[in-house]
N, C-alpha and C positions, 0 to 999 in steps of 0.2 A: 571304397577303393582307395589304394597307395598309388600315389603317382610317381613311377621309379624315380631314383636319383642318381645319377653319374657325376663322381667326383674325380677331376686328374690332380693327383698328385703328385706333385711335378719335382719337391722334396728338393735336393740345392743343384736343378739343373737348369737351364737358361737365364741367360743377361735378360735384362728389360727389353733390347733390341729386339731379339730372339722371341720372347713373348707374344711383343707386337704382332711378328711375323707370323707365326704358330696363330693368333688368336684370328688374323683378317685371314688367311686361307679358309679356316676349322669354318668360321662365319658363313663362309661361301657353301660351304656343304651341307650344313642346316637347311636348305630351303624344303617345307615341306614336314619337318620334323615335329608332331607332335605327340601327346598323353607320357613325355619324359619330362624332366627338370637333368639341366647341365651347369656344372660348374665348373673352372676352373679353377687351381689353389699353387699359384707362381709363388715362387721366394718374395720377401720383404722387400728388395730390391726391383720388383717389378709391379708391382700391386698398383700403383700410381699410372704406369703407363698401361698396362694392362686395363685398370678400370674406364680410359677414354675409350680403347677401343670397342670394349663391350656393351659401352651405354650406348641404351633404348635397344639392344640385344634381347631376343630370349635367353642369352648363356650366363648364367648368375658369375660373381667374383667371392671368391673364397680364401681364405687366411690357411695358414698350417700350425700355428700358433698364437701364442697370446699371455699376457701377463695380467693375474687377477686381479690388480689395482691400477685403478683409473690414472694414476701418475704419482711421479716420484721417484728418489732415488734408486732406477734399477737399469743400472749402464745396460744398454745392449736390448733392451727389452719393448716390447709396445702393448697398448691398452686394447680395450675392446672400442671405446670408444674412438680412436685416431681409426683402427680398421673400418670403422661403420661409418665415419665423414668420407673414407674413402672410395666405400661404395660396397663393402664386404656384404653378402649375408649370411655367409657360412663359414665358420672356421672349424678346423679339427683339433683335435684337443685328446690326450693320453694315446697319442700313438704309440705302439710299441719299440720305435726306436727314442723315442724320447723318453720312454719309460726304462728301456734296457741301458741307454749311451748317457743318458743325462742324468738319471734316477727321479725320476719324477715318480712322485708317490700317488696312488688313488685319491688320496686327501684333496692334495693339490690339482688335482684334474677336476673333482667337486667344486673349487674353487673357482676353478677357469669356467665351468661349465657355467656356475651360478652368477659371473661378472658379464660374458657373454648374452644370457638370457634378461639380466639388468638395461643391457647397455641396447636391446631389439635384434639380438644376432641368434642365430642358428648354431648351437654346439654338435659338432658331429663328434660324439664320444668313444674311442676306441676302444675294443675288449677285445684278450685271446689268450691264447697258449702255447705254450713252448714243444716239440715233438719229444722229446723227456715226459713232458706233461697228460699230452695227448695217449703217449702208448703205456702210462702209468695210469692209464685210465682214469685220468682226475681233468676231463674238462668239463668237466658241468661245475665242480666246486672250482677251478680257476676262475669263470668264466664268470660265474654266480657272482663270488663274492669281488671282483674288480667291476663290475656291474653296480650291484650294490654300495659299495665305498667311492666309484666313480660317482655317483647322484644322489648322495648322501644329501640333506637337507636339500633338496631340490622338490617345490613346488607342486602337488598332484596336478592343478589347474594349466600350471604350462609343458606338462608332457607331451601335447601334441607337437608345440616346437623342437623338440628332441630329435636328433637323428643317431642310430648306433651302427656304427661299424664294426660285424665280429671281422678279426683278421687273423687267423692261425700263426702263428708267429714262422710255424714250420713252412709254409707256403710264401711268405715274402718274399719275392727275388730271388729264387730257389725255381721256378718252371714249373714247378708241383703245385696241383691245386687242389683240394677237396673236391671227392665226388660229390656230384647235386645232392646224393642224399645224405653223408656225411654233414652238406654244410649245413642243409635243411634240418636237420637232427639240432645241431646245436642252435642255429636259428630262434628253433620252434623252443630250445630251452631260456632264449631269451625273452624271447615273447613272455613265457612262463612268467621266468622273473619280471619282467615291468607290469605285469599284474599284479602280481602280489604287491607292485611298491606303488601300483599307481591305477589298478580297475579296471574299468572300463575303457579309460582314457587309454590303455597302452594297445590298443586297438587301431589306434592313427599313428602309433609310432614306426618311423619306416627303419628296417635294420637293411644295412647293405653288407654284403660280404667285400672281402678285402684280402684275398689270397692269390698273387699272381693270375689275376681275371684276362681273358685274350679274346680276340674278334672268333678265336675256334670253341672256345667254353662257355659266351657268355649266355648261348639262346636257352641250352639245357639251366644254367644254374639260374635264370630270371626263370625257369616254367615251375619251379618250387615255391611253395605256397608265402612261406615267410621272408624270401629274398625279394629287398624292394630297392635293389640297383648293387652300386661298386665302386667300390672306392680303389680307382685305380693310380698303379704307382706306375713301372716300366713302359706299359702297354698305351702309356696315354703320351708319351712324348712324341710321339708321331703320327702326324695329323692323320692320316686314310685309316691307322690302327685304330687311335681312336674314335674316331665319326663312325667307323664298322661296327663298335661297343654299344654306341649309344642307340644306333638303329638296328638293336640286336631283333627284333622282330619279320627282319627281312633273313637272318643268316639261315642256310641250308640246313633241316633237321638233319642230313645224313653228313655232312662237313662239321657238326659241332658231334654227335653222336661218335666221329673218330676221335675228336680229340679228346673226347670226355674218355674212351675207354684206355686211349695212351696216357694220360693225366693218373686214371686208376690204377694200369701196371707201373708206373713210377711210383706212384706211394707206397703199393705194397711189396715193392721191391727194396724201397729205402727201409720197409717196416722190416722187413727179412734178414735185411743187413744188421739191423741192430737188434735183434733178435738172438 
């Protein structure tokens, strides 16, 4: 068994204040919660104050990035190891906006991912697709090979500390989200791929989806076989939104069941349009 993962990504919104405040509410509402793992992932500017609050928490502390070398000249940048004194265990790594806005390359995510698992941290590695890509009918070779170049010389032994994020690029912050079985689909083609790079062991690997996930989608897209949590970006800046996510086991089948088929006429609406 996969123990889901919920990750907020909170991406450059809240002060350290704000964190705080976000983090002792969110704490209050955990009582109770288990068979998940939760993380939060604050800007750089918060991680410090943020880690007091959550220590001796079940809520883990998480990074949004990271620089592949332990120190040195790279203004503006931090190590894997400064995150891990501060209490990280999980950072993310090749998200797609840092891939699209910054151009970080596959290579370079292989990098972060392989300084991270050096240094005792957790890489949550991102993969996905553009909606160009997706109705070109090319996500399994996007997805494949950013996969592959993403964990390029990466370790068969330490795959179980891996966590993958597919995240449809078309679904970020867009209200659209991949039907269960759409995500399930490409999911199950990741799985695929970390077999082939990695055995047996890719059997403990948990992939989370990461497409505009919400307290109305999240119970259908966790009842597919290969989704093992979310990596939430919008939906997680507000405390009741997100605590609703993580206890997606409580949400009403027939309250997520509407939103999953509104989430469906949206896509293939946008699909029609660009048709």
């Amino acid at each position: 068994m996969r123990t889901p993962l919920f990750v907020a990504n909170w991406k450059m919104h809240k002060t350290h204040r704000e964190a705080r405040n976000f983090a002792a509410e969110f704490l209050s509402q955990m009582t109770g919660i288990d068979a998940v793992e939760i993380a939060l992932a604050p800007p750089f500017t918060a991680l410090s104050s943020l880690a007091e609050v959550l220590r001796g928490s079940p809520v883990q502390l998480a990074a949004q990035n990271v620089h592949p070398e332990r120190e040195g000249a790279f203004t503006g940048e931090v190590s894997a190891v400064m995150l891990r004194e501060l209490g990280c265990r999980y950072c993310i790594v090749g998200h797609s906006e840092r891939r699209s806005l910054f151009g970080e390359t596959s290579d370079f995510v292989a990098q972060k991912a392989r300084a991270l698992i050096a240094a005792g941290l957790r890489p949550i590695v991102c993969v996905g697709e553009t909606l160009a890509e997706r109705e070109a009918g090319r996500t399994s070779e996007v997805v494949g090979r950013q996969l592959r170049e993403s964990l390029a010389g990466f370790a068969r032994e330490r795959a179980a500390a891996l966590v993958i994020a597919y995240e449809p690029v078309w679904a970020i912050g867009t209200g659209r989200t991949a039907t269960p079985e759409l995500a399930q689909e490409t999911h199950a083609g990741v799985r695929s791929e970390l077999t082939d790079l990695f055995g047996e062991e890719a059997a403990h690997v948990r992939i989370q989806y990461g497409g505009s996930v919400k307290p109305e989608n999240v119970a259908q897209l966790m009842a597919q076989p290969d989704i093992d949590g979310a990596l939430v970006g919008g939906a997680s800046l507000v405390v009741e939104s997100f605590a609703r996510i993580v206890r997606f086991r409580a949400a009403s089948p027939a309250t997520a069941a509407r939103g999953d088929a509104k989430e469906s006429e949206r896509f293939s609406s946008s699909r029609r349009k660009n048709t």
